[in-house]
PLY file of the C-alpha trace (Angstrom):
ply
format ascii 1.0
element vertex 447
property float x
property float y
property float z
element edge 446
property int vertex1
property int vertex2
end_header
28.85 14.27 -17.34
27.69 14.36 -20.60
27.92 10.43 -21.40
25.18 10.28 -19.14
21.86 11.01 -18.95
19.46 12.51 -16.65
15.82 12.95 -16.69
13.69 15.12 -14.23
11.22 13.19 -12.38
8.60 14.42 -9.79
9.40 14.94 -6.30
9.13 12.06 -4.23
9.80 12.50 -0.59
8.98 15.30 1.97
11.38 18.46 1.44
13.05 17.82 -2.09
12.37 20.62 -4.41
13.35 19.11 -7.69
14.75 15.47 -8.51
16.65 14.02 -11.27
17.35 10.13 -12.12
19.60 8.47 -14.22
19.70 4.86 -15.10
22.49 2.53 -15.42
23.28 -0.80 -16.48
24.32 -1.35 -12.56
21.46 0.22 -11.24
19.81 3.94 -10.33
21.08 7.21 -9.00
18.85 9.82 -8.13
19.94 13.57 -7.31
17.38 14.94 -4.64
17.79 18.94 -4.87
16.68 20.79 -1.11
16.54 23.87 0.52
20.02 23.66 2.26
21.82 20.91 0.40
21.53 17.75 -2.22
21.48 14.33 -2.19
22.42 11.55 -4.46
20.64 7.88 -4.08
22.69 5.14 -5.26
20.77 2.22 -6.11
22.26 -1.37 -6.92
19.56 -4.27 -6.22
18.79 -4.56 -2.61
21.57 -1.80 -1.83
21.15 1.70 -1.40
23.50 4.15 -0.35
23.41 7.82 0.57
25.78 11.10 -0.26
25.07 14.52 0.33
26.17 17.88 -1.60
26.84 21.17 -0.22
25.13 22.62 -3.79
21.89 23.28 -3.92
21.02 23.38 -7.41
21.40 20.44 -10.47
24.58 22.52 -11.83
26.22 22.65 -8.24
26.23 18.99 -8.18
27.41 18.34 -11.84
30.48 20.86 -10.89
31.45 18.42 -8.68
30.69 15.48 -10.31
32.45 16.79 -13.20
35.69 16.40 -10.74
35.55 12.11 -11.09
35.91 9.83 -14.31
32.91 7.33 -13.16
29.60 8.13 -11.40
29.40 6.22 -7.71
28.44 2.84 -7.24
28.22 0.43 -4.09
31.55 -0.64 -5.00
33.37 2.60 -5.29
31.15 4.42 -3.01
33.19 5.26 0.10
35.98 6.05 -2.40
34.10 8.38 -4.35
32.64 10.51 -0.91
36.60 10.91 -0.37
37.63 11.95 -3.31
34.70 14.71 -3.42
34.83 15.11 0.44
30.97 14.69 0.18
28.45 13.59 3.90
28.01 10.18 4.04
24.58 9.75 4.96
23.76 6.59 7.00
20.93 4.18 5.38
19.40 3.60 8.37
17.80 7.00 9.23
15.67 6.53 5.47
14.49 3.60 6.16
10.97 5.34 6.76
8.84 3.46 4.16
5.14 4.31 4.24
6.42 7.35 6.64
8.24 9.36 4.56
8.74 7.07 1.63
5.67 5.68 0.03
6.82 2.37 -2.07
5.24 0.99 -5.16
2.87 -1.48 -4.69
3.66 -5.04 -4.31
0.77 -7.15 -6.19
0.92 -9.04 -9.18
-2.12 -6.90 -10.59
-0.03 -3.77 -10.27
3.39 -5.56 -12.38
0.63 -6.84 -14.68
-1.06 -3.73 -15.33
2.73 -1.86 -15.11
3.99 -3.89 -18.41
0.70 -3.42 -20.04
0.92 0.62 -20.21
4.08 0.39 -21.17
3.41 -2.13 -24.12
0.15 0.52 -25.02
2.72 3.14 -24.87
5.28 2.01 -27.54
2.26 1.10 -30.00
0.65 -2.08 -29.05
-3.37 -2.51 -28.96
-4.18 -5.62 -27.32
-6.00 -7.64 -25.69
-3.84 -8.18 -23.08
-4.72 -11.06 -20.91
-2.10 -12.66 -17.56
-2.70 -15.00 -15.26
-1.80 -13.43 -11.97
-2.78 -16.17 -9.60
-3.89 -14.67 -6.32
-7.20 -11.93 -6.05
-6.03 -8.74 -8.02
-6.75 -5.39 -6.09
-9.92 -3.42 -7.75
-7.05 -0.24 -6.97
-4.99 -1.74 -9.39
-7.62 -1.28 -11.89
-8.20 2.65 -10.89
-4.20 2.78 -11.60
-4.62 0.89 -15.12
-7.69 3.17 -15.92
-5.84 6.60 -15.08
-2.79 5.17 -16.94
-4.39 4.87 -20.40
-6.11 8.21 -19.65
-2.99 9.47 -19.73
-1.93 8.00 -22.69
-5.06 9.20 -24.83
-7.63 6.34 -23.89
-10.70 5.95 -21.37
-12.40 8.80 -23.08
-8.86 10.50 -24.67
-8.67 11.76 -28.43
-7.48 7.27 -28.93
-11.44 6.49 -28.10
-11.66 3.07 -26.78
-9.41 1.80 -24.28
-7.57 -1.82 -25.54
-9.64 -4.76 -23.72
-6.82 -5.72 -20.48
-8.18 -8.74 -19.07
-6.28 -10.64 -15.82
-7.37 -14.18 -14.00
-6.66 -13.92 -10.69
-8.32 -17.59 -9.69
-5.85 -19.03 -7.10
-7.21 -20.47 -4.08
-6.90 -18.46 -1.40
-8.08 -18.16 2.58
-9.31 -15.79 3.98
-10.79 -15.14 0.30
-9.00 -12.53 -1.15
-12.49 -10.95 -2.74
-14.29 -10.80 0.50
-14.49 -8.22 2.95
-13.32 -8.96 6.72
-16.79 -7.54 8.36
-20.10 -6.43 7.11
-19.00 -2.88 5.85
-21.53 -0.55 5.04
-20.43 0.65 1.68
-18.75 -1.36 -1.44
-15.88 0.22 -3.20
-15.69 -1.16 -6.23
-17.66 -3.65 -8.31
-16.60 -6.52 -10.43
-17.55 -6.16 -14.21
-15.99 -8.37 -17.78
-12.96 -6.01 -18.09
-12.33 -6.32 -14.19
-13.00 -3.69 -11.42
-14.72 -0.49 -11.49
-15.51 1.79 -8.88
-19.02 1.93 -7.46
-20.96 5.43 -6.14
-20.76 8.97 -7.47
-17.94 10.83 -8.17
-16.43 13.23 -5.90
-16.88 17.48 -5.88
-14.33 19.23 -8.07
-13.27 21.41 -5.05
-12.44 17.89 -2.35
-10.80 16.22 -5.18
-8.45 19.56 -6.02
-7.67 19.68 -2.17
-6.91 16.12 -1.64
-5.04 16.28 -4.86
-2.55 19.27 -3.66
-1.72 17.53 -0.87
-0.78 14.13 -2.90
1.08 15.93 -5.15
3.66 17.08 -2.46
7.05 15.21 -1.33
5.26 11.79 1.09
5.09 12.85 4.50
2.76 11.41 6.74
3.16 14.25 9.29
3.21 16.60 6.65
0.07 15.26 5.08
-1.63 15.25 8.11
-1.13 18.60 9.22
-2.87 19.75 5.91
-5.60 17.28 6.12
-5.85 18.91 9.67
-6.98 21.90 7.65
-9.76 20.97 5.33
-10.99 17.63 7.28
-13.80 19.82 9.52
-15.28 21.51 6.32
-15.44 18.19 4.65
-17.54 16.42 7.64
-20.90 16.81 5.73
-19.32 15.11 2.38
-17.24 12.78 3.46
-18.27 10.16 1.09
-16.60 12.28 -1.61
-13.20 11.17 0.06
-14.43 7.66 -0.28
-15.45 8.26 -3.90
-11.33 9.61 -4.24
-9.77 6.72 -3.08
-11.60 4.36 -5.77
-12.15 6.66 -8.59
-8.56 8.80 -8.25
-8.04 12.30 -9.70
-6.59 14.20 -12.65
-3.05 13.29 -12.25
-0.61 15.25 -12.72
1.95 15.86 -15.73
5.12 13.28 -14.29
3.75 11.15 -11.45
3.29 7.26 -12.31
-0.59 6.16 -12.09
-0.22 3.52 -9.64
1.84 5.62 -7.11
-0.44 8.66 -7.82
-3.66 6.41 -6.88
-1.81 5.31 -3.56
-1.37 9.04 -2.64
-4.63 10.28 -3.37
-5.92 7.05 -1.52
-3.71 7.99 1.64
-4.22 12.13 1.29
-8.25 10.86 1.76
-7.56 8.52 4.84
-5.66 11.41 6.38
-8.22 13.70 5.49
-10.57 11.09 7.26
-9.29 10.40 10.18
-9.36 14.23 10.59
-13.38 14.93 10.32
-13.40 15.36 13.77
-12.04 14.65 17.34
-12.18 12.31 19.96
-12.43 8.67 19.17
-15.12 5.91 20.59
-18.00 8.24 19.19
-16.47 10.12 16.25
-17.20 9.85 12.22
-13.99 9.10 11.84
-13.45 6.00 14.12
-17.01 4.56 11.89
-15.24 5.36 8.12
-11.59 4.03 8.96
-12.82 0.42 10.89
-15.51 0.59 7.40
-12.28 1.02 5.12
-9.59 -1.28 7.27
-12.08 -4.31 7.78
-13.22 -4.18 3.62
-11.76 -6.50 1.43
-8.03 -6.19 1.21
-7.08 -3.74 -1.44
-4.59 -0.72 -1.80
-7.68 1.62 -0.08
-7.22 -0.79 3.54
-3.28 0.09 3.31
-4.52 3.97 2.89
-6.70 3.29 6.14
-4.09 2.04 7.67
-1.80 4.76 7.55
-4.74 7.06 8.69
-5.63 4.57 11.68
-1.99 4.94 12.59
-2.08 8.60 12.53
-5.03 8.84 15.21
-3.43 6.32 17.33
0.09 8.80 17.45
-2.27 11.56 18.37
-5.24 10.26 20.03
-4.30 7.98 23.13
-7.82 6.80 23.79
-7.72 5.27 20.71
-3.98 3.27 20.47
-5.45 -0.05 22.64
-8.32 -0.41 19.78
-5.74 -0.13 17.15
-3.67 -2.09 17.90
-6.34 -4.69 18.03
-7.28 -4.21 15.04
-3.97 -4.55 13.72
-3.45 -7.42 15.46
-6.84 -8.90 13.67
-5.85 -7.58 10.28
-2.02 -9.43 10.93
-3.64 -12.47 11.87
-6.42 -12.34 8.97
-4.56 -11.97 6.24
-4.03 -14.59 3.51
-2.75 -17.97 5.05
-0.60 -18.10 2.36
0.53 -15.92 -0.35
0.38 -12.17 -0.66
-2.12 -9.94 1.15
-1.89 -6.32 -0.48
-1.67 -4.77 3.43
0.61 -6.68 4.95
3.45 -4.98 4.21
2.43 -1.68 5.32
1.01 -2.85 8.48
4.05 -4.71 9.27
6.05 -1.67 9.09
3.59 0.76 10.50
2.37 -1.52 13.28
6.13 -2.35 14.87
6.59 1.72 15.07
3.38 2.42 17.26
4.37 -0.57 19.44
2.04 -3.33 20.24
1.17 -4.81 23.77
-0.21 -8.08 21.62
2.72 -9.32 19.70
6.57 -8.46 20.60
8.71 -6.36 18.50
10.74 -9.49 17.59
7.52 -11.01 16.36
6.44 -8.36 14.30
10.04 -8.12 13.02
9.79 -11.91 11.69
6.39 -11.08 10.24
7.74 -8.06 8.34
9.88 -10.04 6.59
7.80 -12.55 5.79
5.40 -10.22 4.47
7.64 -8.40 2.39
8.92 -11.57 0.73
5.64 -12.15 -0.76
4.27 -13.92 2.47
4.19 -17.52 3.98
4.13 -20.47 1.59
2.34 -23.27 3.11
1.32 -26.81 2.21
-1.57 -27.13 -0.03
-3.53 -30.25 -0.75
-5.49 -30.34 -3.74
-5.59 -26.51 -4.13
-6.85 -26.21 -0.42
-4.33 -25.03 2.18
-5.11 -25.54 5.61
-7.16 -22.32 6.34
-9.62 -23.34 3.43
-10.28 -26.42 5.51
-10.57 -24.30 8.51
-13.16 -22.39 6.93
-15.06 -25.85 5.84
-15.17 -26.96 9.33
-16.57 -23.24 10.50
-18.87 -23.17 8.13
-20.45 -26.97 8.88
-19.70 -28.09 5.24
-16.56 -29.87 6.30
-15.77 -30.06 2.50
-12.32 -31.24 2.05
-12.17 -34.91 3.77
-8.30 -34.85 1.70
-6.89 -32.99 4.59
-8.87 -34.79 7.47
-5.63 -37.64 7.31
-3.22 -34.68 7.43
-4.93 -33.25 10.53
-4.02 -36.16 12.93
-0.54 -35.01 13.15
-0.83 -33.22 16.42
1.44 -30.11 15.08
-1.50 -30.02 12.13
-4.47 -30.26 14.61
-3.12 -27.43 16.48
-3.27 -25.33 13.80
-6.00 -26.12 12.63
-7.86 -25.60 15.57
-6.36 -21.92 15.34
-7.97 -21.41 12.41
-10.94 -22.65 13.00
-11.64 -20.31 15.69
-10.15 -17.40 13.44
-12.34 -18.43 10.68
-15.77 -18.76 12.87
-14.74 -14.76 14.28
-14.94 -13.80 10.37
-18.38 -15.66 9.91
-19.94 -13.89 12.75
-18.16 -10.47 11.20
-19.76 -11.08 7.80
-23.16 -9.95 9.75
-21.82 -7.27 12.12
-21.19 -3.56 12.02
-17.37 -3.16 11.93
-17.62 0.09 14.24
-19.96 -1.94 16.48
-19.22 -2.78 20.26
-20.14 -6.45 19.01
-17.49 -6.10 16.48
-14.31 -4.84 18.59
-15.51 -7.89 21.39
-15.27 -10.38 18.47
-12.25 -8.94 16.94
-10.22 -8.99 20.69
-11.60 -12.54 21.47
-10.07 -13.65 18.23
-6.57 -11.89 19.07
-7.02 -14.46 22.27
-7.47 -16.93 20.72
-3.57 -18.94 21.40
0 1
1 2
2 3
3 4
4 5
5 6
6 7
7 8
8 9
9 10
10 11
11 12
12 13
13 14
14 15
15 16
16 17
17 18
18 19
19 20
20 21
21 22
22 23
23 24
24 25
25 26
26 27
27 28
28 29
29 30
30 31
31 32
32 33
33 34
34 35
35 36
36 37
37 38
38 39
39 40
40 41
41 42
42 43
43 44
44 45
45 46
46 47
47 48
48 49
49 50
50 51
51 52
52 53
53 54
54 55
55 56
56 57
57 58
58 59
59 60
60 61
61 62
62 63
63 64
64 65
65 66
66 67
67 68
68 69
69 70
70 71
71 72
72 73
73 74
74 75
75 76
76 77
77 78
78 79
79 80
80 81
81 82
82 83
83 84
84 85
85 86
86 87
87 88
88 89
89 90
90 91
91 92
92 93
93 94
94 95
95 96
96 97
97 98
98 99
99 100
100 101
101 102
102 103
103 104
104 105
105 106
106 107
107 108
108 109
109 110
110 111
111 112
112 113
113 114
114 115
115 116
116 117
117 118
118 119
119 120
120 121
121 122
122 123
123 124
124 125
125 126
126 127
127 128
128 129
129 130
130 131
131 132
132 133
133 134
134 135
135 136
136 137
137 138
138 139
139 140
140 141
141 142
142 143
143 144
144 145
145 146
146 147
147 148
148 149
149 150
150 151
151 152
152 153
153 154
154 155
155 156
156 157
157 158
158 159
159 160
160 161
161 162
162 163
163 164
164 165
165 166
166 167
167 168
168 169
169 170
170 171
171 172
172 173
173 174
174 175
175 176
176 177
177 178
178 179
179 180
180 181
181 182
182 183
183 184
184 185
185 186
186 187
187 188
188 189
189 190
190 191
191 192
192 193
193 194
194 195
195 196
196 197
197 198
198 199
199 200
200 201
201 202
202 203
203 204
204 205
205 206
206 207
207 208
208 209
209 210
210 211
211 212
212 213
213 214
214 215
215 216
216 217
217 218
218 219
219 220
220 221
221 222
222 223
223 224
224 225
225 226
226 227
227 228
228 229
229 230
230 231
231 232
232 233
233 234
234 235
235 236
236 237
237 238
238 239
239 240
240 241
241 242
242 243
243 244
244 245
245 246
246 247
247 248
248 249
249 250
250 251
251 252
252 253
253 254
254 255
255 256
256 257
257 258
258 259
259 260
260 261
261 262
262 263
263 264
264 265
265 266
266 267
267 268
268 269
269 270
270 271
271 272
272 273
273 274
274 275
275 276
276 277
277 278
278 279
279 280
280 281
281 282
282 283
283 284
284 285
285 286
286 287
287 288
288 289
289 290
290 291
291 292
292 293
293 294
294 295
295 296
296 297
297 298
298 299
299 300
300 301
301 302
302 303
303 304
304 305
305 306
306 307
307 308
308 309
309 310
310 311
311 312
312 313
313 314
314 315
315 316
316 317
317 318
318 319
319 320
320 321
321 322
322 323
323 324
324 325
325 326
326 327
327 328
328 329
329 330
330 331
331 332
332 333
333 334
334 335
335 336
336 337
337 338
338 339
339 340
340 341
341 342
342 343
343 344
344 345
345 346
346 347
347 348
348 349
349 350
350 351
351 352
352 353
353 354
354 355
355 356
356 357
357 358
358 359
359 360
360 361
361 362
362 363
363 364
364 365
365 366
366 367
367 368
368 369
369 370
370 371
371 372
372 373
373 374
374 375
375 376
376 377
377 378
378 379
379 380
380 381
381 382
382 383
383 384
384 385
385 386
386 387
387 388
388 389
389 390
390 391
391 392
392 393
393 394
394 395
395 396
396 397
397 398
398 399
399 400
400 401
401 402
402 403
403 404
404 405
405 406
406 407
407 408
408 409
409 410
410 411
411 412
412 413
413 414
414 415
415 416
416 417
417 418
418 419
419 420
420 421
421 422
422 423
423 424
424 425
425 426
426 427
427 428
428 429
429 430
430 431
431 432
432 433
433 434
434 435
435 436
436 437
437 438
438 439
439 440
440 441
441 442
442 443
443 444
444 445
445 446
């Protein structure tokens, strides 16, 4: 094994102890060391595959993959488990993302912001400036910031951080910007070298907590159970979990920044959504409908996964959820990428729905995680952005009023325009309001 080279990397899934990577020119394999056994992930584009080892330390496994000439790919794979009489391990039974597998994010803010640490890291200063088309998440930003923290910047022995500058102008409806009700706190604000969180920053002793918990193998049951624990005796401060999910933590030696501001942004929703009890009256129903219906950002996945935690464990509260997942599905970005719709596709077709079928939410999945629907545009304006004219009494794109005499068109259309005037009369109502939930379900009726 010694042609090849492996690198310890932290932990990321529920149960693994210690984990190794090495990369190929055909892909990835990663050696997963447990209590009881070891597996290898082999990685080749889209494919994955799955092998298990009796040993359960790193030198166990090189012993027998000292036994072969060539380290497993997809092609040799089944040959390979023969040859080392190793467990095939189906696929299927891992594909548990945001369960027990927590993804990089999606965006073209995070990509952006990806290459630019790395370019930092090997010596270069700046300014760095993309064009990244549709609305960049302001959690993007908290990843970028902890990033060069890391690397000696944003207050580091290197002083000033280099300027990192992104336009993220594409025309988009719903706006990506905006949040989806009249929330009573803003996360983050918008500044010349792009978003920065808002409010004060969060006791030493909530963010250590929420920290130890992020720093653990992804488990939403796992998680939960801890944030079980210490959500009661965080009731009184709960803003501080707020203030965690924009601002991040310390992060550890080893984890990447954008991954380590997802889990800190998920350990706080869990944390959340475990204040207190109950549901219709509860602290935690009024923070996680605050958090889902802001504007779309890496913190409304987190809330998501927390929302979908109650509704596993609290049945009075499943029907509301799955409204408002329903709402958030049918909300997001007419075209293009929404940051949450990926999670929610995944999360949402678990629970079950009594408002969409599982086929349904299947097709939307994929959509979603192909970078959403790309639909006509007319002069910048897709057909939601005329929706919203209409709603709004401006009317102000007479370019598509030709297009919407097709009958197929005006259908639509009128879709949207009813989905568009539910979000004006949201901009001026309290998300954890009775008003709220009656507006959100008529605009799940709307058909």
């Amino acid at each position: 094994m010694g042609e090849f080279s492996w690198s310890p990397e932290r932990p990321g899934r529920a149960g693994v102890l210690e984990q190794f990577v090495c990369r190929t020119e055909e892909g990835l394999l990663r050696i997963e060391i447990r209590k009881e056994n070891s597996w290898m992930w082999i990685e080749e584009g889209e494919e994955t595959r799955v092998l298990q080892f009796d040993a359960t330390d790193l030198n166990g496994v090189f012993e027998q993959l000292n036994k072969v000439e060539d380290l497993p790919s997809i092609e040799n794979y089944l040959k390979f488990a023969l040859d080392l009489e190793l467990t095939i391990i189906a696929w299927e039974q891992f594909d548990r993302e945001y369960l027990t597998l927590l993804p990089l994010p999606g965006d073209a803010a995070f990509k952006y912001f990806s290459d630019v640490l790395y370019n930092v890291s090997t010596g270069q200063t700046g300014p760095f400036n993309a064009d990244i088309g549709f609305g960049a998440p302001p959690s993007a930003s908290t990843g970028l910031r902890l990033g060069l923290a890391q690397l000696g910047y944003e207050g580091g022995e290197k002083g000033e951080s280099p300027v990192v500058t992104c336009d993220d102008n594409a025309p988009q409806w719903p706006h990506p910007h905006h949040a989806r009700a009249d929330v009573v706190f803003t996360l983050f604000k918008k500044t010349k070298r792009g978003w920065r969180p808002k409010g004060h920053p969060p006791d030493e002793d909530i963010a250590e907590a929420i920290a130890a918990i992020a720093n653990q193998g992804y488990s939403v049951s796992d998680w939960a159970e801890q944030a079980a624990e210490i959500g009661p005796g965080f009731r009184e401060r709960w803003s501080h979990l707020v203030a965690l999910m924009t601002r991040g933590c310390p992060m550890p030696t080893g984890r990447n920044a954008f991954d380590w501001v997802q889990r800190v942004q998920i350990a706080s929703a869990l944390t959340i959504a475990n204040l207190d009890q109950g549901w219709e009256k509860s602290l935690r129903r009024r923070i996680l409908l605050n958090l889902v219906l802001g504007r779309p950002d890496w913190v409304v996945t987190a809330a998501i996964v927390g929302l979908y935690q109650v509704a596993i464990t609290t049945p009075e509260a499943k029907e509301e959820i799955d409204h408002l997942f329903r709402f958030l599905q049918r909300n997001e970005a007419y075209r293009g990428f929404t940051t949450y719709s990926m999670p929610l596709s995944l999360l949402w077709l678990r629970l079950g729905s009594s408002l969409l079928d599982e086929e349904q939410m299947r097709d939307w999945g994929r959509e979603a995680f192909y970078g959403g629907v790309h639909r006509e545009v007319i002069e910048d304006v897709d057909l939601a952005g005329y929706a919203e004219s209409i709603a709004a009494g401006t009317n102000g794109f007479p370019q598509w009023q030709e297009r919407a005499e097709d009958p197929i068109v005006a259908e639509e259309l009128r879709v949207q325009v009813e989905l568009a005037k539910v979000r004006i009369e949201l901009k001026t109502t309290d998300p954890a309001s009775k008003e709220a939930m009656a507006l959100i379900r008529h605009s799940n009726a709307v058909s």
